[in-house]
FIMI-758618 format. One record per residue: x, y, z of N, C-alpha, C, CB in turn. Coordinates in steps of 0.05 Angstrom, whole numbers, plus 32768, in hexadecimal, padded with zeros to 4 digits. Each point is the difference from the previous one (the first is absolute). Glycine has a CB too. Example, Ala and Ser with C-alpha at 12.3 -4.5 7.8 and 13.67 -1.06 7.14 Angstrom:
% FIMI-758618
81087F8E809C7FEE801880008012801880007FDA7FE98019/801F802C7FD98010801880017FF18016800E80187FF37FD5/
% end
This chain:
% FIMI-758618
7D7D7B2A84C480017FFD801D7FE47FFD800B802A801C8001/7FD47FCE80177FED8001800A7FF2800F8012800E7FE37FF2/7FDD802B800B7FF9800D801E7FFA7FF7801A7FF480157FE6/80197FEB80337FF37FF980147FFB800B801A800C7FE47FE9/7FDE801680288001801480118017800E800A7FDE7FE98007/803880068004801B80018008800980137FF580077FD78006/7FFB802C7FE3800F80137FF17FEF80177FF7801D7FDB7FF2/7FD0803380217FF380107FF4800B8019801E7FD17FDB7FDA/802E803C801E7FFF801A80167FEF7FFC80128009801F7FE4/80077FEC80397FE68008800E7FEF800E800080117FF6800E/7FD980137FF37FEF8015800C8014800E80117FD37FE78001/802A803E7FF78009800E80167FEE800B800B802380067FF1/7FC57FEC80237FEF80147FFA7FF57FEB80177FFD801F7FC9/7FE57FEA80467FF27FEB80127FE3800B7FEC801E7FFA8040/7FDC7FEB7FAF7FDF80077FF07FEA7FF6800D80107FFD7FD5/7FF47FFB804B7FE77FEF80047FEB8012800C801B7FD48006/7FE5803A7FF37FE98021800B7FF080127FE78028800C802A/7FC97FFC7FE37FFA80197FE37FFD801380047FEF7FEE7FE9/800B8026800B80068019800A7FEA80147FF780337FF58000/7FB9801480157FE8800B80087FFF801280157FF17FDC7FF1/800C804580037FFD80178016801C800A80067FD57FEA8017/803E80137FDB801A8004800280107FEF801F7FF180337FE2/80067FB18018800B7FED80167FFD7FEC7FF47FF780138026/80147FDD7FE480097FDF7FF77FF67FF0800A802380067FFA/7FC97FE980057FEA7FF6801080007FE17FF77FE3802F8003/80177FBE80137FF47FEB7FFB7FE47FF87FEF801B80018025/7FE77FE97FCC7FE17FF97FF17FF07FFE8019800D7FE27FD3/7FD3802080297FED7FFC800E80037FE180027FE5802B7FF3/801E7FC57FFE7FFA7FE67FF780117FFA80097FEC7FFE7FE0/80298004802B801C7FEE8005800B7FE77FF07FF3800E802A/80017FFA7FBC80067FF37FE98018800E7FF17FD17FF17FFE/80407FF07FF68019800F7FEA80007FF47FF0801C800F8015/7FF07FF57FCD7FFB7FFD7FE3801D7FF67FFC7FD880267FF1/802E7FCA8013801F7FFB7FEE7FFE800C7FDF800A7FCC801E/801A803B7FDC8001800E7FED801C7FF17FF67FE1802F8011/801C7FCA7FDA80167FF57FEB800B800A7FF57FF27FEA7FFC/802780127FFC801D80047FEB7FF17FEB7FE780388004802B/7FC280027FC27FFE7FF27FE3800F7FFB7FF67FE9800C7FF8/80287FED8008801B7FFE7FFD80087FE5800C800580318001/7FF67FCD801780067FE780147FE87FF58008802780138013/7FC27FF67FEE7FEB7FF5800F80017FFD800F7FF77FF47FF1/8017801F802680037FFC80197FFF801D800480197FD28006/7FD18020801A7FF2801C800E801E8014800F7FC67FDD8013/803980427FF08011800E80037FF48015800F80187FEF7FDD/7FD1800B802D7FF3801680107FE37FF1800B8018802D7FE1/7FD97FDF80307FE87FFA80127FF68017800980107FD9800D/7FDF80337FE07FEE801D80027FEA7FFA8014800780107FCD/7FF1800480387FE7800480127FE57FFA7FE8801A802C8029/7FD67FC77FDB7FE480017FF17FE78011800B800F7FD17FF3/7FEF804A7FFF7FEC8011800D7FEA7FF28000801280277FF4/7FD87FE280167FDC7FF880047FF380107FFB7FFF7FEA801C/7FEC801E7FE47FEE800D7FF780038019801E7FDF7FD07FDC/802080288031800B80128016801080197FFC80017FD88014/801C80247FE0801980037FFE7FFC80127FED80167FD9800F/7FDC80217FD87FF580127FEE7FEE8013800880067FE07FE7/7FE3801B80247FF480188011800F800F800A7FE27FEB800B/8032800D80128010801B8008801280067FE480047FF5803B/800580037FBF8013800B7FEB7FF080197FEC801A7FCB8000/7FC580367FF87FF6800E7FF37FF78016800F7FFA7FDD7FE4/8002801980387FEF80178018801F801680027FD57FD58029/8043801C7FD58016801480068007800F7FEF800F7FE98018/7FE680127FCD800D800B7FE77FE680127FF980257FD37FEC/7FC4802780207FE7801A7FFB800C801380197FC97FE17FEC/8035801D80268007800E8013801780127FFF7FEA7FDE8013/803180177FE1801180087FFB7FF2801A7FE380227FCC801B/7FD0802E7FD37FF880157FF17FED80168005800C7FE17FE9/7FE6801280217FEA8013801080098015801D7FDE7FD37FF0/803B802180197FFE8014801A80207FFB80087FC67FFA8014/80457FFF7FDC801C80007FFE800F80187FF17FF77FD18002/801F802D80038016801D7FF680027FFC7FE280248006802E/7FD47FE67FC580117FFB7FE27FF880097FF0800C7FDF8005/7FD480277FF57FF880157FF67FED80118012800A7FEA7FD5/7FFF8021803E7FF2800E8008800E801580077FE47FE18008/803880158002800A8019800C801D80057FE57FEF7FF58042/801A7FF07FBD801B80057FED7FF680097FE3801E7FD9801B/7FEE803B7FE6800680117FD2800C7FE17FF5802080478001/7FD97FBF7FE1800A7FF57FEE80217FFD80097FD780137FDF/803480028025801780038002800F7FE980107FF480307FF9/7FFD7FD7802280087FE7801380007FE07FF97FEE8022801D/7FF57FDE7FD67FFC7FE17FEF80177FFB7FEC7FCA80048000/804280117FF480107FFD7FE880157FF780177FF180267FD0/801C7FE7803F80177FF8800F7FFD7FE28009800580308010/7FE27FCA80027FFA7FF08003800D7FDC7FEC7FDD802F8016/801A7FD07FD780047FF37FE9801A80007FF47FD580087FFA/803780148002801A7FFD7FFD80197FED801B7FEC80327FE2/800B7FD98033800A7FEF802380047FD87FF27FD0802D8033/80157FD27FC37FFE7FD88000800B80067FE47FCE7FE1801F/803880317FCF800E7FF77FE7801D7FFB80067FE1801B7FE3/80307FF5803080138002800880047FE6800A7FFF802F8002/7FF47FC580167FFA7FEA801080017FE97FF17FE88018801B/800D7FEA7FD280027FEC7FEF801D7FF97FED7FCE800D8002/803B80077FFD801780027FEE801A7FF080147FED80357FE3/80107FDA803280127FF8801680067FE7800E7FF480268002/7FE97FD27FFA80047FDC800580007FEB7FE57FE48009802F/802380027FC37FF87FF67FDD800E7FE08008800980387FD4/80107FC5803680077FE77FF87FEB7FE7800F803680167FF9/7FC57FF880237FEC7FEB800C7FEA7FFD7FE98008800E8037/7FE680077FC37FE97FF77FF780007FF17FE27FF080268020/80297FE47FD980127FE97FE57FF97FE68009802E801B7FF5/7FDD7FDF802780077FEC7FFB7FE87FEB8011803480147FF5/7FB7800280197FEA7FF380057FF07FF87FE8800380188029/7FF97FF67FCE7FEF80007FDE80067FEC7FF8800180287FF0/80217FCF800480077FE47FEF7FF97FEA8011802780127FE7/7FD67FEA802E80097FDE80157FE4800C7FF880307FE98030/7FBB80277FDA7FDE7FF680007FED7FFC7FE8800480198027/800E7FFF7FBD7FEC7FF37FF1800F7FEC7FF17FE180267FFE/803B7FD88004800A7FF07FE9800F800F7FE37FD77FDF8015/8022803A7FF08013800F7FF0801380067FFE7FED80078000/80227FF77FE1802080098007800480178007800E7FE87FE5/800E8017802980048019800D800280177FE980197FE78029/7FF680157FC67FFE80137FEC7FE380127FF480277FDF7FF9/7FC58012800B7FE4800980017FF48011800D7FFF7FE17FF7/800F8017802B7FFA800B801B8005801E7FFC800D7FD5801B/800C802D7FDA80118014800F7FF280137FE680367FE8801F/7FBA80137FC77FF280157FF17FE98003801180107FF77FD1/7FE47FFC803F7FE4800A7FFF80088006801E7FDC7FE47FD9/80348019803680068014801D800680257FF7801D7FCC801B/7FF4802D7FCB7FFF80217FEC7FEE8005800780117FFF7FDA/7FD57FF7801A7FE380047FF87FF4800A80197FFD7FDC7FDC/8005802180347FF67FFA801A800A801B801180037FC87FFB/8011803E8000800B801B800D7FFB80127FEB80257FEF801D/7FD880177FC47FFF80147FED7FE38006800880247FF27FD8/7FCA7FF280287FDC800980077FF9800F80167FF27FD87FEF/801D802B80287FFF8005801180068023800B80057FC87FFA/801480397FEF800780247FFD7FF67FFE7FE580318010801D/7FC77FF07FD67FEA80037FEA7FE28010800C80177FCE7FEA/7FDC802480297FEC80007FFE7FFA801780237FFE7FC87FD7/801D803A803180028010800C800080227FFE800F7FD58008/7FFB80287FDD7FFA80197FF17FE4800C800180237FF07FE3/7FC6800080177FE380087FF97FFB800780237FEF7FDB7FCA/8020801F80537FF3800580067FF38017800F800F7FDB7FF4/800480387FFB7FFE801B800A7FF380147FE2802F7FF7802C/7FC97FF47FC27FF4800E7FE67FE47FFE7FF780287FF97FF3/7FCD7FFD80227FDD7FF480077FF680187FEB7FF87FEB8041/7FFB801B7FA87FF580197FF67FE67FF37FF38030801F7FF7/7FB57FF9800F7FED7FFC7FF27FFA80157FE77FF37FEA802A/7FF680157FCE7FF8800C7FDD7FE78019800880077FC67FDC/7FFE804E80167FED80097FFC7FF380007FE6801180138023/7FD87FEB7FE17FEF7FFB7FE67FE880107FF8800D7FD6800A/7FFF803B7FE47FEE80187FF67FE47FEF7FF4802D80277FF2/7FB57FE780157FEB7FF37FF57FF580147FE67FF47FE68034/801480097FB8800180147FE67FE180027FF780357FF07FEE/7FBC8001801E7FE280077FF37FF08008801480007FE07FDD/80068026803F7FF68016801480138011800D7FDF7FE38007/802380327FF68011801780087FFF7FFA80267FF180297FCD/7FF47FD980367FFD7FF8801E80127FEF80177FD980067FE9/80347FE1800080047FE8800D80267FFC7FF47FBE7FEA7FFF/80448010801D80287FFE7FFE7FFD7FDD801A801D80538000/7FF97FA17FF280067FE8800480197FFA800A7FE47FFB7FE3/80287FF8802C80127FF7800A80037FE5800A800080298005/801A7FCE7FFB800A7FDF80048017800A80187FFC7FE17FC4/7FF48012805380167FFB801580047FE480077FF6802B8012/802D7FD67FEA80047FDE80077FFD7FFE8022802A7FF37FD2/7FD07FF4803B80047FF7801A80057FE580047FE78022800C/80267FCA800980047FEE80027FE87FF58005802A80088008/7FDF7FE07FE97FE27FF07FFE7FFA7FED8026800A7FF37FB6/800A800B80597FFE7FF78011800B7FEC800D7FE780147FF3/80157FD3801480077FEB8006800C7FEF7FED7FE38008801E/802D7FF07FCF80077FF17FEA80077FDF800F801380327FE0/7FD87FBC801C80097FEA800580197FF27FEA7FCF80018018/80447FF57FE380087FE97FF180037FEB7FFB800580138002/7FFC7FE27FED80077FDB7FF780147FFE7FEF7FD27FEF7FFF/80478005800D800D7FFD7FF180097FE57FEA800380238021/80097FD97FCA800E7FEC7FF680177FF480087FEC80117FE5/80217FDA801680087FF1800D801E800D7FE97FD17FD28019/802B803B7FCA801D7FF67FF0800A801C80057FF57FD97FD5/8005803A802F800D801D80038001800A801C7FEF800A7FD5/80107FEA804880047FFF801580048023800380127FC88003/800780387FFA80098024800F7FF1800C7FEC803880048015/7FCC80007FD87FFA80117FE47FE480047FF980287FEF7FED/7FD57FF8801A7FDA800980027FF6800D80167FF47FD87FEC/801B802D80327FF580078016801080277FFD7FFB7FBE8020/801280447FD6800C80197FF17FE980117FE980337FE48006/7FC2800A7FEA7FF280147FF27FE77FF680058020800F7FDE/7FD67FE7803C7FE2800D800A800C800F80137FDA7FDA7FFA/80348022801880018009801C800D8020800580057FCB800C/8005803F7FDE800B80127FFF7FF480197FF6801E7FE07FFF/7FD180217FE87FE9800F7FFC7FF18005800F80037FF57FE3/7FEF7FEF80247FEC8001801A800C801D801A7FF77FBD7FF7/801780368010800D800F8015800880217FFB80117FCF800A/7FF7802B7FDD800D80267FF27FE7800E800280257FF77FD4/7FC57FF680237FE2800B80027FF5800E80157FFA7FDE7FE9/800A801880307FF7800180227FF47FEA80017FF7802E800B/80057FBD7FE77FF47FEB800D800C7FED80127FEB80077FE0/80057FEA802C800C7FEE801980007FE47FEF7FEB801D8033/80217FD27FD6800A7FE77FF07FF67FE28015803280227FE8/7FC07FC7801280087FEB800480067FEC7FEA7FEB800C8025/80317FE57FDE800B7FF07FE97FFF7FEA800A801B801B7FEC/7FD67FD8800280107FE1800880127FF07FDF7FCA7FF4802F/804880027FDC80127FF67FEA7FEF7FE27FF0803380148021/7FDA7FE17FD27FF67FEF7FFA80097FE3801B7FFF801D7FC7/7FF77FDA80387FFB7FE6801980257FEA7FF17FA97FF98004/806380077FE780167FF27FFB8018801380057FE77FE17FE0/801480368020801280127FFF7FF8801E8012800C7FE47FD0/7FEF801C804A8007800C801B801A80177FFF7FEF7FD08015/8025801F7FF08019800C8003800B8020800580007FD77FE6/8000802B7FF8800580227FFE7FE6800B8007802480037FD8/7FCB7FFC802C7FED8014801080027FF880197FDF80087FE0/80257FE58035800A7FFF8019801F801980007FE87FC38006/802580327FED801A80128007800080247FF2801D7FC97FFD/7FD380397FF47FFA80177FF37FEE801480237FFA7FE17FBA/7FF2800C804F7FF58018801D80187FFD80127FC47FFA8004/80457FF37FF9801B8001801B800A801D7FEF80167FC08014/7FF580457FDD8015801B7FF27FEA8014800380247FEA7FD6/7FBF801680237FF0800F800D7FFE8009801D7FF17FEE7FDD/800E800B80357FFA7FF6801480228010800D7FD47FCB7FF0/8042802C80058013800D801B800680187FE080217FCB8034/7FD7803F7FC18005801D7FF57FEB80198013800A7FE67FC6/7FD98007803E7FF18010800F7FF1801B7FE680277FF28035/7FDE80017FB87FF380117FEC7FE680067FFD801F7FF17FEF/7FCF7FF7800D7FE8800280107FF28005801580097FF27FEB/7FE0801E80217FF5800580197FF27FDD80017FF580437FFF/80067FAD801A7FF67FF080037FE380017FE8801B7FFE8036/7FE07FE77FCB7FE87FF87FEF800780057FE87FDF8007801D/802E80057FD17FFD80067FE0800D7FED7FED7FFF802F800B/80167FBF80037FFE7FDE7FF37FFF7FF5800F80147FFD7FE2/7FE17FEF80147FF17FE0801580097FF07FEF7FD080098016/80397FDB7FF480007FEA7FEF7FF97FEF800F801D800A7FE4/7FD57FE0800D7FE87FF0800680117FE27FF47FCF802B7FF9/80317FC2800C800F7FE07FF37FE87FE67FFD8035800C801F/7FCC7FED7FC77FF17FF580037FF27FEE7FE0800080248031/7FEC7FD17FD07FF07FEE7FE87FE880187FF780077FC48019/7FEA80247FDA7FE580097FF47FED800B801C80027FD67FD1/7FFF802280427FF38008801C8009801880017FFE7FD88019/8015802D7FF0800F802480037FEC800C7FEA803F7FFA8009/7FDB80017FE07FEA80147FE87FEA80057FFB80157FF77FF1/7FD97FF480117FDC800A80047FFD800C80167FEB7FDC7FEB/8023802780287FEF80138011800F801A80027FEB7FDA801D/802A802A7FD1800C801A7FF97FF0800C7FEB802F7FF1800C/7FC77FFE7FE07FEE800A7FF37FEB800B800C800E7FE67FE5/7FDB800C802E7FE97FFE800B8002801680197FF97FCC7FEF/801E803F80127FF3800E80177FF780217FF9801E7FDE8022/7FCE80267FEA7FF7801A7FFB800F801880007FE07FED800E/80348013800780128011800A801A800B7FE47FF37FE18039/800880067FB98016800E7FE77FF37FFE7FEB802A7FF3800F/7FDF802E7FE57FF7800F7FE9800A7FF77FE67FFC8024801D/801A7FC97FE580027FFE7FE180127FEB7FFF7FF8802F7FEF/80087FBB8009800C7FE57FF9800C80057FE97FE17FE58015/803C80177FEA80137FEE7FE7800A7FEC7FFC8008801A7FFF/7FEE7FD77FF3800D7FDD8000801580027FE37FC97FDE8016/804680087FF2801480007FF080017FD87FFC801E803C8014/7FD27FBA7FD380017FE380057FF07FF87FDB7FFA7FFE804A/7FF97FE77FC57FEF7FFD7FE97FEB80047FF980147FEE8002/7FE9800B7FE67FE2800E7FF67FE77FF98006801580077FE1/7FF67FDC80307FE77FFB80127FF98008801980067FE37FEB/80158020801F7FFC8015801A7FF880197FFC801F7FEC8013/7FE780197FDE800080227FF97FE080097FFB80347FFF7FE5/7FB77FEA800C7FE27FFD80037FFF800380137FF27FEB7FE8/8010800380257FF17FFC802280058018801280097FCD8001/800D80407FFD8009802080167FF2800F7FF1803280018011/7FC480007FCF7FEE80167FFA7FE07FFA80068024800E7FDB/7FD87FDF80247FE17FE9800780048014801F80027FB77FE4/800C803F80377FFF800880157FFD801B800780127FDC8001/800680367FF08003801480097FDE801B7FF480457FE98002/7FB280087FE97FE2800A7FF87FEB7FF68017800A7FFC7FC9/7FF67FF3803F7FF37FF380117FFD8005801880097FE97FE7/8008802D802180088002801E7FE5800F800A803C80047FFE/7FC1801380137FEE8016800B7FFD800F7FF380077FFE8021/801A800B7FD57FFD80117FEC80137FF77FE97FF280248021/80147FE77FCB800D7FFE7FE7801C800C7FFA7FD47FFE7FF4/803B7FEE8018801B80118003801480037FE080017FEB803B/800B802E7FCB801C7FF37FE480137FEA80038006802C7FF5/7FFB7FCF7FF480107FE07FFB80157FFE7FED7FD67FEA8009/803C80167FFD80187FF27FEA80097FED7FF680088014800E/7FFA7FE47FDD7FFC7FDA7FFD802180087FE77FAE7FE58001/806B8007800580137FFF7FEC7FFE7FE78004801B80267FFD/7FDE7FC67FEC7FF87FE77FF680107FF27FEB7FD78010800C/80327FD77FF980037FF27FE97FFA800E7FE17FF57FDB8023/801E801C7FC97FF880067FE6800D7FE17FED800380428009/7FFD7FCB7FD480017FED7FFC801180127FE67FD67FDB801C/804280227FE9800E80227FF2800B7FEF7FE6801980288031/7FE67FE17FB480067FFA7FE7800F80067FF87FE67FFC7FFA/80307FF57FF3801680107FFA800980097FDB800F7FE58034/7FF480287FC7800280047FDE801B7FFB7FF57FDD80248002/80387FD07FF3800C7FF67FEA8002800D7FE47FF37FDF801B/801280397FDC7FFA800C7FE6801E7FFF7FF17FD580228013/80297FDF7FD780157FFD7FE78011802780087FD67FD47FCC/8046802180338019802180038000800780147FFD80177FDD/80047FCE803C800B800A802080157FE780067FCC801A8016/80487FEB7FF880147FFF800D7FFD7FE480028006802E8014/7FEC7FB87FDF7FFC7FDB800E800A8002801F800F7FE17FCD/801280168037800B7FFE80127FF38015801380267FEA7FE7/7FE0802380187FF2801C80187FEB7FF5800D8006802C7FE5/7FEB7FD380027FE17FF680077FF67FEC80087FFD80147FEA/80137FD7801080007FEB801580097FF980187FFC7FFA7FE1/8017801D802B7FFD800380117FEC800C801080217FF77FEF/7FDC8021800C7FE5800B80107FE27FF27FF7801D80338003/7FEB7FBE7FEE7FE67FDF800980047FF980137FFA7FE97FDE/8017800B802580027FF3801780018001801A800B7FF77FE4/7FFD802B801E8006800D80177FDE800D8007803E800D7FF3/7FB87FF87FFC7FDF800180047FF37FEC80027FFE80207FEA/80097FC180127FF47FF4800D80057FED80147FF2800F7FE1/802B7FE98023800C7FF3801A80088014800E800E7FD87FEE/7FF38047801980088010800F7FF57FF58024800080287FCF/800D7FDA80417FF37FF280157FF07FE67FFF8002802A8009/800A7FCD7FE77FF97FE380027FEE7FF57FF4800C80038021/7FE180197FD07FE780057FEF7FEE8004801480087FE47FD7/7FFF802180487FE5800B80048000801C80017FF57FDB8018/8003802C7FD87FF880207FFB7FE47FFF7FF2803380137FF9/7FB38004800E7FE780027FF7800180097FE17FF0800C8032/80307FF77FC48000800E7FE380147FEF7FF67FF380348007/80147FB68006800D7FEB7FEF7FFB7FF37FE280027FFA802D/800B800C7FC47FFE7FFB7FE37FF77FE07FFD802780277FF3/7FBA7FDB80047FFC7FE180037FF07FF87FDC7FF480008047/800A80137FA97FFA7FFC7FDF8025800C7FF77FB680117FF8/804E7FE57FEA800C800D7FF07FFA7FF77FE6801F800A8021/7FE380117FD37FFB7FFF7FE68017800B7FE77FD080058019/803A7FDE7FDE801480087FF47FFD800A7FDA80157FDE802C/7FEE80347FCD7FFC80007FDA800D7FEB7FFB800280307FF0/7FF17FC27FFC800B7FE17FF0801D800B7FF17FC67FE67FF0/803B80348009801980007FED8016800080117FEC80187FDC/801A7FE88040800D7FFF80187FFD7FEC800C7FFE80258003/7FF07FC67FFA7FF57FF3801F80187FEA7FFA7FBF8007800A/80477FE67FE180197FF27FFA801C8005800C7FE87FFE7FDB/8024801A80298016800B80037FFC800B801F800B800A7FCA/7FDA7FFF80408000800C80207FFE7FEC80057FED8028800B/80007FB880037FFD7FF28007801C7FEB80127FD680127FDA/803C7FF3801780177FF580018011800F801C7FFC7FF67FC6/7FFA802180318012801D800D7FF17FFC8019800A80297FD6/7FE27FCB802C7FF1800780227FFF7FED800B7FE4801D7FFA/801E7FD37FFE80087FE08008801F800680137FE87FE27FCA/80258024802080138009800F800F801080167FF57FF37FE3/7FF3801A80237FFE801780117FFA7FFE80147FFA80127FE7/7FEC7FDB801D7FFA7FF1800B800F7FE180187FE6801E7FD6/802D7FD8801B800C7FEE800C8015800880067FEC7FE37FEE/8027803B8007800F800D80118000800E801B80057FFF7FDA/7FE28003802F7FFA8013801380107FE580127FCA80297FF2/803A7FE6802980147FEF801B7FE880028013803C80117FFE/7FC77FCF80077FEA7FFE801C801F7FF4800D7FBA7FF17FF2/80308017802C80137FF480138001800C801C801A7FF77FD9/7FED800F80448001800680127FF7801B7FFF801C7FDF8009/7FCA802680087FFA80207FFB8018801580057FD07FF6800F/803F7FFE800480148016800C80227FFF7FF47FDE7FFB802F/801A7FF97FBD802080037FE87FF880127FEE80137FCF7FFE/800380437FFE800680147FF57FEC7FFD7FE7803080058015/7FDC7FE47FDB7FF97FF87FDE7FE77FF0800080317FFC7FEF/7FC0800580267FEC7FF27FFA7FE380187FF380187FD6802C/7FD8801F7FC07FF880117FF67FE37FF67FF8802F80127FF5/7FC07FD680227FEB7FF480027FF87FED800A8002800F7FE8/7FF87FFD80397FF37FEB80137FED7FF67FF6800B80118022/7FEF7FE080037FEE7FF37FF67FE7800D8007801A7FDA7FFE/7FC280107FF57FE28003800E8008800E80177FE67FD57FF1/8008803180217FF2800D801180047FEA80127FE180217FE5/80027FCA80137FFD7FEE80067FEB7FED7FF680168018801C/7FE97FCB7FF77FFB7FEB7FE87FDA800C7FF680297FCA801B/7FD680427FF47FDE80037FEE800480117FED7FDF7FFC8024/803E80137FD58006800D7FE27FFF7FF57FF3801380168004/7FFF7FD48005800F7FF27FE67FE07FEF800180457FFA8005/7FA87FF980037FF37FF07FF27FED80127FF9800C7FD78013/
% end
């Protein structure tokens, strides 16, 4: 079946805003980013394009919000834990929308969706747990009697983000959720092809009221946004989620700044796979294949070597071939489909 705009869901949702200071705001720029179905190649939304502006308030609200705001200043662990549990619930409750936002934007089958929306609500009461278990160390000084040591954890502060374009919700779940269990304040921006579930993720934020204003921000946008989410002084610690060339350049910058902030870099790899003599062929050619066309193969741990033993490689070879040309492509949003498509065309080339 073919995809076409026509035949794709609506948006339940209005994305042409972003959401900064616990309000829904116009870009500075009065610029918008069309956003595509891969699937159809046809645009299905018209985001706001932040500026360098947009990013500033977004970072001034999210220091402010840590520095002289209730989130860690006045609310316990306890409250933060509630907190997190509120958008786990939220999430659960709108699961089919953000199902079905997820498949029309990145092109995923639904069957895919609906594991990593799991994902997305488990990280969320997961990580809600720690946030009433904050504990530091005492550390006896065994070669001066005089001297006693201790480790107290604290939130590191402002956590800017960058996101990727292939794990949309799931990636914005296991930064945004720690961060937050932590006391830190948050600005996210998604990846620039894939918006969506982080637009509709602060809307479920946003009418739970879980957050005090400022402690998520989302920001929309290109390489412009992100360098100056990196670059601004105001945030303490950058996590990117991309390639290994980007991932230089946010550590190049983020050393470079006034001062020397922490940095998270999850990068491209180049993951190998082993083939050994007295395992299961068939099995195993499946979970080849599923490690390396899983999402379409874009994954940073996509199986891209294998190494088969020669006394096997005759008899597997056959088996993964096969495995391979069984998998079902076809309409992200049919049941049996089991491998969309690219992203988009600068994937595929």
């Amino acid at each position: 079946m073919t995809v076409t705009a026509t035949s794709l869901p609506q948006l339940p949702f209005d994305c042409s805003q972003t959401y900064i200071n616990g309000r829904w705001v116009d870009a500075s720029s009065g610029e918008t980013r069309n956003v595509e179905n891969p699937a159809a190649g046809a645009v299905i939304a018209a985001v706001c394009e932040s500026s360098v502006k947009d990013v500033d308030a977004a970072v001034q609200a999210a220091h402010t919000a840590f520095y002289e705001g209730p989130w860690i200043n006045e609310y316990s662990g306890a409250q933060r834990r509630d907190a997190l549990l509120a958008v786990a619930t939220a999430i659960e409750q709108h699961r089919k929308k953000l199902e079905m936002i997820e498949s029309i934007n990145t092109g995923k089958p639904i069957a895919d969706v609906r594991m990593e929306v799991d994902d997305a609500i488990d990280l969320f009461r997961h990580f809600a747990g720690y946030a009433d278990k904050v504990e530091g160390r005492h550390i006896a000084a065994q070669t001066n009697a005089g001297l006693e040591g201790y480790t107290v954890k604290v939130p590191v502060g402002v956590v800017g983000f960058i996101n990727a374009f292939n794990y949309p919700l799931c990636l914005l779940a296991w930064k945004v959720a720690p961060a937050l269990a932590a006391g830190c304040t948050v600005v996210f921006k998604p990846g620039p092809q894939t918006p969506l579930t982080t637009q509709y993720f602060a809307q479920l934020v946003h009418e739970t009221g879980a957050f005090p204003e400022g402690v998520f921000n989302v920001v929309l946008g290109g390489v412009e946004v992100g360098q100056a989410l990196v670059d601004h002084d105001l945030v303490d610690k950058v996590g990117f989620t991309g390639s290994v060339k980007t991932g230089k350049h946010v550590i190049r910058s983020t050393a470079s700044t006034a001062r020397v902030r922490a940095t998270s870099v999850e990068l491209g790899g180049k993951s190998p796979g082993v083939v050994m003599p007295g395992v299961d062929l068939e099995r195993t050619a499946q979970l080849v294949v599923g490690g390396c066309m899983s999402n379409a193969g874009m994954n940073c741990n996509a199986l891209t070597r294998l190494w088969v033993h020669r006394s096997v490689y005759d008899e597997f070879i056959p088996l993964l071939k096969a495995a391979a040309e069984a998998l079902v492509l076809g309409t992200p949003q049919d049941e049996g489909t089991q491998m969309g498509p690219l992203i988009d065309r600068a994937q595929y080339e």
